[in-house]
Biopython code that builds the backbone (N, CA, C, O; Angstrom):
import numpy as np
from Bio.PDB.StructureBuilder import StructureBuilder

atoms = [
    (1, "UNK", "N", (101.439, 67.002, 46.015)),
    (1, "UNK", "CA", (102.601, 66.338, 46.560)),
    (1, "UNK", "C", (102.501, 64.848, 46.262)),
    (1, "UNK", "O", (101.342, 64.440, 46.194)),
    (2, "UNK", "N", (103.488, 63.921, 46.065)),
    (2, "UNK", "CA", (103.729, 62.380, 45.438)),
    (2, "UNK", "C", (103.607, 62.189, 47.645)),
    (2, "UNK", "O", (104.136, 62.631, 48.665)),
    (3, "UNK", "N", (102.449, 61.158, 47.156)),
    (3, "UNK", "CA", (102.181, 60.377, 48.550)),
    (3, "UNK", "C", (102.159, 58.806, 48.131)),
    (3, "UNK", "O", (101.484, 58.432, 47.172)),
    (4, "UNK", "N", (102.714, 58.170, 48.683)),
    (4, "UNK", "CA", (102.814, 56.940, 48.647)),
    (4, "UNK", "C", (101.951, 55.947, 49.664)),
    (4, "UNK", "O", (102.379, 55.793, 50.808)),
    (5, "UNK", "N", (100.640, 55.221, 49.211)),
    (5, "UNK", "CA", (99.501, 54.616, 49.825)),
    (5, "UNK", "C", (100.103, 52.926, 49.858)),
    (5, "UNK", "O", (100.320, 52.179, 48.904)),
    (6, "UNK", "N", (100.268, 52.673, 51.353)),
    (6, "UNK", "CA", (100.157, 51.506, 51.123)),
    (6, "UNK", "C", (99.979, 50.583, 52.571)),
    (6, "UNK", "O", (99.594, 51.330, 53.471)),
    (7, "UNK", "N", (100.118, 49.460, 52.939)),
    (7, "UNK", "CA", (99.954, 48.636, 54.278)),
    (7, "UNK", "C", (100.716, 47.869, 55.053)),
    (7, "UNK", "O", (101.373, 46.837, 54.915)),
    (8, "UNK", "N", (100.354, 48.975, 56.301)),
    (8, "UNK", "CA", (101.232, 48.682, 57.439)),
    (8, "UNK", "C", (100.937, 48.054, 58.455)),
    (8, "UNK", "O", (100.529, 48.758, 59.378)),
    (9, "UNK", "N", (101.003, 46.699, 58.685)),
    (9, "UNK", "CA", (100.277, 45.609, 58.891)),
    (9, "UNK", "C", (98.348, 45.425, 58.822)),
    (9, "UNK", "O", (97.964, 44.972, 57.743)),
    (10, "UNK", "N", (97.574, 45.639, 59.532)),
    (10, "UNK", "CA", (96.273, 46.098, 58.795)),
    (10, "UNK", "C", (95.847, 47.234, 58.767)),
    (10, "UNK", "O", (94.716, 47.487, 59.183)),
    (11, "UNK", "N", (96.394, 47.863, 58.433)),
    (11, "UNK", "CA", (96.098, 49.631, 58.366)),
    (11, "UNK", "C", (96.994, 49.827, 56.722)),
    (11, "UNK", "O", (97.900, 49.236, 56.136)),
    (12, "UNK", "N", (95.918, 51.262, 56.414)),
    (12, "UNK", "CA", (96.604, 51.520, 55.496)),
    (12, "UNK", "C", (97.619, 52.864, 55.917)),
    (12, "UNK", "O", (97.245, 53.514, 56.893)),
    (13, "UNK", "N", (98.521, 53.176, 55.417)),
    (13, "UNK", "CA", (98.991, 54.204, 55.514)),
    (13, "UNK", "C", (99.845, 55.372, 54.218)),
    (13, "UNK", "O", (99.841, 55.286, 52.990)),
    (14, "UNK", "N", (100.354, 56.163, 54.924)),
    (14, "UNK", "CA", (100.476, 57.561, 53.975)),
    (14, "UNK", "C", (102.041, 57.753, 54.018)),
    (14, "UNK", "O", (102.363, 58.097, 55.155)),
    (15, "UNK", "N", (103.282, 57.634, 53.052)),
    (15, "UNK", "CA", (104.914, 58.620, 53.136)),
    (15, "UNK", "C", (104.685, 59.506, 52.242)),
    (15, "UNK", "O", (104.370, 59.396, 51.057)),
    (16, "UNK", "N", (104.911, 60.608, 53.056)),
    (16, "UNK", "CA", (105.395, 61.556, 51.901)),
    (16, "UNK", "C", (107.271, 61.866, 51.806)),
    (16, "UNK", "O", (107.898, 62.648, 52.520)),
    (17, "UNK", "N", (107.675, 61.226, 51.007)),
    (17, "UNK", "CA", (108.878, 61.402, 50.788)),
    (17, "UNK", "C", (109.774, 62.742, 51.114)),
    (17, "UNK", "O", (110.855, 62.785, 51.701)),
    (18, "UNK", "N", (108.955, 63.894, 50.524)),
    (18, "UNK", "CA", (109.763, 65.120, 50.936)),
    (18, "UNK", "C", (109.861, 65.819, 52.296)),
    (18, "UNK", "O", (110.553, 66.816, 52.501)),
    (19, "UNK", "N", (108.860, 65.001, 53.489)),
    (19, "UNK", "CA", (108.499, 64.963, 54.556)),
    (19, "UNK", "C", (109.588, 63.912, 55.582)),
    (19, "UNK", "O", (109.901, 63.987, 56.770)),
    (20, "UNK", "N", (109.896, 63.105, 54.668)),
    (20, "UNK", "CA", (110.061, 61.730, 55.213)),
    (20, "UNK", "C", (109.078, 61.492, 55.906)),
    (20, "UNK", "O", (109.357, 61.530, 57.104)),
    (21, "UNK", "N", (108.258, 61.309, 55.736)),
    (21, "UNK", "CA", (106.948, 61.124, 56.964)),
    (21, "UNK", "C", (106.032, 60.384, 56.366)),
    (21, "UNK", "O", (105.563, 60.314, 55.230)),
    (22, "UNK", "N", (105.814, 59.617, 57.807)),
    (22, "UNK", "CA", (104.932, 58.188, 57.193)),
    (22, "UNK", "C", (103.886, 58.301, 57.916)),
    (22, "UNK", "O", (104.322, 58.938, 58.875)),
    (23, "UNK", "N", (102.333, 58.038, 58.196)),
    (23, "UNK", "CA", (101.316, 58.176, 59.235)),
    (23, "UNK", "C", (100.539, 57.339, 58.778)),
    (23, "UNK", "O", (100.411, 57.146, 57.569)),
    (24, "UNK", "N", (99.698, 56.515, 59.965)),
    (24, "UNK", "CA", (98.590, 56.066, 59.674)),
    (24, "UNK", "C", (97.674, 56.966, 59.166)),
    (24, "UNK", "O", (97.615, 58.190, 59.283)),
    (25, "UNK", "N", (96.723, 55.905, 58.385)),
    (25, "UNK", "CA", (95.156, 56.837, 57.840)),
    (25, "UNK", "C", (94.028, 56.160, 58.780)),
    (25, "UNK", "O", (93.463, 55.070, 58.857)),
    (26, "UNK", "N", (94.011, 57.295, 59.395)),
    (26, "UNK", "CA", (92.757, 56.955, 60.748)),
    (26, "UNK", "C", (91.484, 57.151, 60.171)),
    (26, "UNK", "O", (90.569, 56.603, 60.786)),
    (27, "UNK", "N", (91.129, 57.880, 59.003)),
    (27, "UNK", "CA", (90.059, 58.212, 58.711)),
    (27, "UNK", "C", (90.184, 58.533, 57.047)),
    (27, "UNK", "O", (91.144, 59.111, 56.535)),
    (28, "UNK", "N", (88.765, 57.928, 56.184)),
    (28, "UNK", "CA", (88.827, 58.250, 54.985)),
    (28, "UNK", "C", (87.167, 58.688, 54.797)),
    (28, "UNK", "O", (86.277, 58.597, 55.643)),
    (29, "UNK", "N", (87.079, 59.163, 53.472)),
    (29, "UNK", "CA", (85.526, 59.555, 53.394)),
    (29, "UNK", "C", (84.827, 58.496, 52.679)),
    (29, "UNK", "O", (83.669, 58.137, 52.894)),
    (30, "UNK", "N", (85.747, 57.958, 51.684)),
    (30, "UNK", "CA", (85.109, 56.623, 51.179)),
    (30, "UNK", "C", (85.605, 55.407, 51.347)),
    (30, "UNK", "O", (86.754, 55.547, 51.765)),
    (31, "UNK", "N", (85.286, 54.074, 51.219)),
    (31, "UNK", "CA", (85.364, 53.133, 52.264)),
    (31, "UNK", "C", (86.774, 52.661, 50.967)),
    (31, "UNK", "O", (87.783, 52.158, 51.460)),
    (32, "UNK", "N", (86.743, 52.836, 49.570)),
    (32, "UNK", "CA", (87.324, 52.397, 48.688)),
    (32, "UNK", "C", (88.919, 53.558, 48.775)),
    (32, "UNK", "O", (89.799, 53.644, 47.918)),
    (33, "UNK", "N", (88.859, 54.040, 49.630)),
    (33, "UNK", "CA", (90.162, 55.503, 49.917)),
    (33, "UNK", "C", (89.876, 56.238, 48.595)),
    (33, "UNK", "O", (89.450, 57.389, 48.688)),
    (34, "UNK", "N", (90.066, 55.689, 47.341)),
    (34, "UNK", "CA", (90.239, 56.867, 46.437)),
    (34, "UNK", "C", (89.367, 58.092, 45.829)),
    (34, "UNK", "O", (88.351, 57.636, 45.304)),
    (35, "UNK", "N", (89.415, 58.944, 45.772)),
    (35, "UNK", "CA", (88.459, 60.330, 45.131)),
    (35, "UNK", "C", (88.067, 60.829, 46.016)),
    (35, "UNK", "O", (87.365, 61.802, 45.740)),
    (36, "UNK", "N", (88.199, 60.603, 47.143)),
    (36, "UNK", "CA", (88.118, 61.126, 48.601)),
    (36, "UNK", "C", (89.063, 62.237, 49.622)),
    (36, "UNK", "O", (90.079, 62.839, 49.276)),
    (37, "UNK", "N", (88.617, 62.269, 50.494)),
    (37, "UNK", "CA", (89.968, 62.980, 51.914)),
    (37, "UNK", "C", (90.375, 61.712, 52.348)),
    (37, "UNK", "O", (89.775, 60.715, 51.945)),
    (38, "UNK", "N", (91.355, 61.625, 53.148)),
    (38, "UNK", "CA", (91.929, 60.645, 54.102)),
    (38, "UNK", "C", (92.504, 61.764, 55.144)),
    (38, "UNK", "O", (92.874, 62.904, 54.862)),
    (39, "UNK", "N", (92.477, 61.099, 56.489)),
    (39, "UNK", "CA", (92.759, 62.200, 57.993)),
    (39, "UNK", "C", (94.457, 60.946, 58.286)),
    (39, "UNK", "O", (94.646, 59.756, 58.536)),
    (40, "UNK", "N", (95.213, 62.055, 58.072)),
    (40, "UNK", "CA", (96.824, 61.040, 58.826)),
    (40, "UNK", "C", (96.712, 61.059, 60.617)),
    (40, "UNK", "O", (96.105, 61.961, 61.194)),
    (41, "UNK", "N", (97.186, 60.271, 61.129)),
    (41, "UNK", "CA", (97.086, 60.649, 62.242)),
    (41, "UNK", "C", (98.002, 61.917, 62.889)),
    (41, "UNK", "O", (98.163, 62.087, 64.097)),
    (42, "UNK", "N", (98.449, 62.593, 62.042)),
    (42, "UNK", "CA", (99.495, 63.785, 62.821)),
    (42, "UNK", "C", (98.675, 65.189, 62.317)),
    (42, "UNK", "O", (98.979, 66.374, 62.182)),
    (43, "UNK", "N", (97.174, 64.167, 62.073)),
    (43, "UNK", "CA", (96.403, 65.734, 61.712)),
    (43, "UNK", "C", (95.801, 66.272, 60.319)),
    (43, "UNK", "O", (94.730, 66.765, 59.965)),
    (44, "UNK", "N", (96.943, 65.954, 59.745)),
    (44, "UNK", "CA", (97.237, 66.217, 57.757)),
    (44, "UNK", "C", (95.612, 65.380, 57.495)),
    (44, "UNK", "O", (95.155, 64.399, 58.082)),
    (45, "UNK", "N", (95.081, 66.123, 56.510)),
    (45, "UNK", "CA", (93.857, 65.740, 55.656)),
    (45, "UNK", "C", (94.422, 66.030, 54.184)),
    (45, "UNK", "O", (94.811, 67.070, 53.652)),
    (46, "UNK", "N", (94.336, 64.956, 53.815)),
    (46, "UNK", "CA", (94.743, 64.740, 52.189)),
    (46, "UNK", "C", (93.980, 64.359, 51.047)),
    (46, "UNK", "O", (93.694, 63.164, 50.969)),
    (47, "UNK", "N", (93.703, 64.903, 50.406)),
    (47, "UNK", "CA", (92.698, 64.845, 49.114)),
    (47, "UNK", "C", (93.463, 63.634, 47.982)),
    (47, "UNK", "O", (94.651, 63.716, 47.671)),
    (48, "UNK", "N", (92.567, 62.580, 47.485)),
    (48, "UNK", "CA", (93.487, 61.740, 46.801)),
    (48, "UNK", "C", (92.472, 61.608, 45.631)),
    (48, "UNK", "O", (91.272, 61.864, 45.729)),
    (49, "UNK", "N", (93.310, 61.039, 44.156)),
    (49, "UNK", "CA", (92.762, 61.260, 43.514)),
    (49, "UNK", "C", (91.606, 60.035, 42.944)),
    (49, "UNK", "O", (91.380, 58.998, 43.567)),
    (50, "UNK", "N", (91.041, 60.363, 41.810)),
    (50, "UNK", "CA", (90.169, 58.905, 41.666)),
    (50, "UNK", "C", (90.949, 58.398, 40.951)),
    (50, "UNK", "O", (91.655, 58.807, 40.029)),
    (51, "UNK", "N", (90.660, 56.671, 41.824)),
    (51, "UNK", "CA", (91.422, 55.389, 40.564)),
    (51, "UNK", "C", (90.221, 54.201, 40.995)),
    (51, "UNK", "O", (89.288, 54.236, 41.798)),
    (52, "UNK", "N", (90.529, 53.560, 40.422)),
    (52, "UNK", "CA", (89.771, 52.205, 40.494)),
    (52, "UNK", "C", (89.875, 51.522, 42.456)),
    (52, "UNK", "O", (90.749, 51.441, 43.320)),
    (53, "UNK", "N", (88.290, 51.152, 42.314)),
    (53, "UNK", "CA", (88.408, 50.548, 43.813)),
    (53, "UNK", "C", (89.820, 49.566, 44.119)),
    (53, "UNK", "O", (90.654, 49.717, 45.011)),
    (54, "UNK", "N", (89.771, 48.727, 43.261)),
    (54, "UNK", "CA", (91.191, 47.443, 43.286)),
    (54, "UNK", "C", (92.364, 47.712, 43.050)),
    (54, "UNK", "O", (93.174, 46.786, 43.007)),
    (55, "UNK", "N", (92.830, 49.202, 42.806)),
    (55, "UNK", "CA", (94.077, 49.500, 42.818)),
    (55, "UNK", "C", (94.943, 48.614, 43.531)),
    (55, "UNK", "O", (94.584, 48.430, 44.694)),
    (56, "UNK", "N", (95.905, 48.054, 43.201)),
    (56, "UNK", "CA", (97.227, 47.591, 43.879)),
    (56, "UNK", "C", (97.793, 48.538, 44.732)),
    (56, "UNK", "O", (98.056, 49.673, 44.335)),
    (57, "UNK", "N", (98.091, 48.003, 46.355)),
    (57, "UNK", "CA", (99.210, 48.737, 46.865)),
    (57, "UNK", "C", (100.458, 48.198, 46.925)),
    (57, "UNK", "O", (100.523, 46.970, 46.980)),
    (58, "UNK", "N", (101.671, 48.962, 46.930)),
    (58, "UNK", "CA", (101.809, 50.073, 47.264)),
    (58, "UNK", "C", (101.562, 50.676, 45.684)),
    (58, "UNK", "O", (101.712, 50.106, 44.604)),
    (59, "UNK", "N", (101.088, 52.166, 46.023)),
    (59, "UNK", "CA", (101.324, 53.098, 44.957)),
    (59, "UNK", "C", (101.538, 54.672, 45.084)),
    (59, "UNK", "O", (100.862, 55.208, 45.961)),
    (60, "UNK", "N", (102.075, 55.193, 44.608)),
    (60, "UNK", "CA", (102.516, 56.592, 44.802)),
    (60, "UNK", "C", (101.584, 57.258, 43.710)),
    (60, "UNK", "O", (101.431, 56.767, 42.592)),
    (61, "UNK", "N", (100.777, 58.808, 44.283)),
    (61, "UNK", "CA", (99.694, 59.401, 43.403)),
    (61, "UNK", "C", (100.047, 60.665, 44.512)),
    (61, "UNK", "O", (100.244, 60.835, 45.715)),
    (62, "UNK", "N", (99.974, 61.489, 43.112)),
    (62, "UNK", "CA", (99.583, 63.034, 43.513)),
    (62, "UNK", "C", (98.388, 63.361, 44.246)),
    (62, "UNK", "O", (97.245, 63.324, 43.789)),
    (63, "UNK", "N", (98.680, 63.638, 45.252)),
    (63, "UNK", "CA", (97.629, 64.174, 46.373)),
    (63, "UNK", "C", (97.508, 65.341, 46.844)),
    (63, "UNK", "O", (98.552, 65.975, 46.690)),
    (64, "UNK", "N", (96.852, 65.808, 47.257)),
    (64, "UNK", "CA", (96.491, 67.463, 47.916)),
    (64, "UNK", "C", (96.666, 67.490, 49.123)),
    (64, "UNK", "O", (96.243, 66.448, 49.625)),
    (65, "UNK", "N", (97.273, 68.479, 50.170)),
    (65, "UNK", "CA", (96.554, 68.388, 51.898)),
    (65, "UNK", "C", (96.017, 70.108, 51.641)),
    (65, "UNK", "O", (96.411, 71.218, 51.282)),
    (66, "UNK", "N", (94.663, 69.239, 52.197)),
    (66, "UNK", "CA", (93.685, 70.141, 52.965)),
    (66, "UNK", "C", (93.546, 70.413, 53.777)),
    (66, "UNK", "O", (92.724, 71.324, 53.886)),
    (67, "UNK", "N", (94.126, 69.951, 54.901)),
    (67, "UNK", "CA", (94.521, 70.599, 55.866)),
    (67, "UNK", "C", (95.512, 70.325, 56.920)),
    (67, "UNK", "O", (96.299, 69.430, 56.611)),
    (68, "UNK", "N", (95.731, 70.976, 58.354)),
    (68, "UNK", "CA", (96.703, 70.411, 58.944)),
    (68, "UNK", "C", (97.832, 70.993, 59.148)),
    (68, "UNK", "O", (98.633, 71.066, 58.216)),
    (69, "UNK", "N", (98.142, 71.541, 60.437)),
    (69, "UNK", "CA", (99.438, 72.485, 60.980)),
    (69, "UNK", "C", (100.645, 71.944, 60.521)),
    (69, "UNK", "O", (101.134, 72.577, 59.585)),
    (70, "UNK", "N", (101.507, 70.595, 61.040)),
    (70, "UNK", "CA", (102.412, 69.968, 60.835)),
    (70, "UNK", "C", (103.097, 70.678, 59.609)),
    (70, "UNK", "O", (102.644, 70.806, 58.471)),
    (71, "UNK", "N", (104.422, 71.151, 60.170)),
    (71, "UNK", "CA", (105.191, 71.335, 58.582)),
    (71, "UNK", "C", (105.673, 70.402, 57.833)),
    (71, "UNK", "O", (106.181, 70.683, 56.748)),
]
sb = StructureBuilder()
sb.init_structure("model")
sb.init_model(0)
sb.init_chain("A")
sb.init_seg("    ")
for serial, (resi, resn, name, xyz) in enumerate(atoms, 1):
    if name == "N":
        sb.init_residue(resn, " ", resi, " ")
    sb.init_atom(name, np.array(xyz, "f"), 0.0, 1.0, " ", f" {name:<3s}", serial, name[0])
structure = sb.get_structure()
């Protein structure tokens, strides 16, 4: 799914457009977010892909969820 990473005042956060849904990222596995999971706060665990630590935000990248009820 196209997730769009970027910052919402000091937090980073997650839209998924086809969701309309926007969530904080309460939790990531690596401190750099990318090649990792990230935890949204409505639950959703999302697999993102690898890019460079200094990526620019905002950016939109194909991501996975791994898990997480929320439709």
């Amino acid at each position: 799914m196209k997730v769009t990473i970027g910052r919402r005042g000091d937090a980073l956060s997650a839209y998924v457009a086809k969701k309309d849904l926007e969530e904080i990222i309460i939790d990531m596995e690596r401190p750099e977010i990318w090649g990792g999971w990230v935890d949204l706060a409505n639950g959703w665990r999302l697999g993102l892909p690898e890019m460079a630590a200094e990526t620019r935000l905002p950016i939109t990248v194909e991501a996975r969820r791994i898990s997480g009820d929320t439709p």
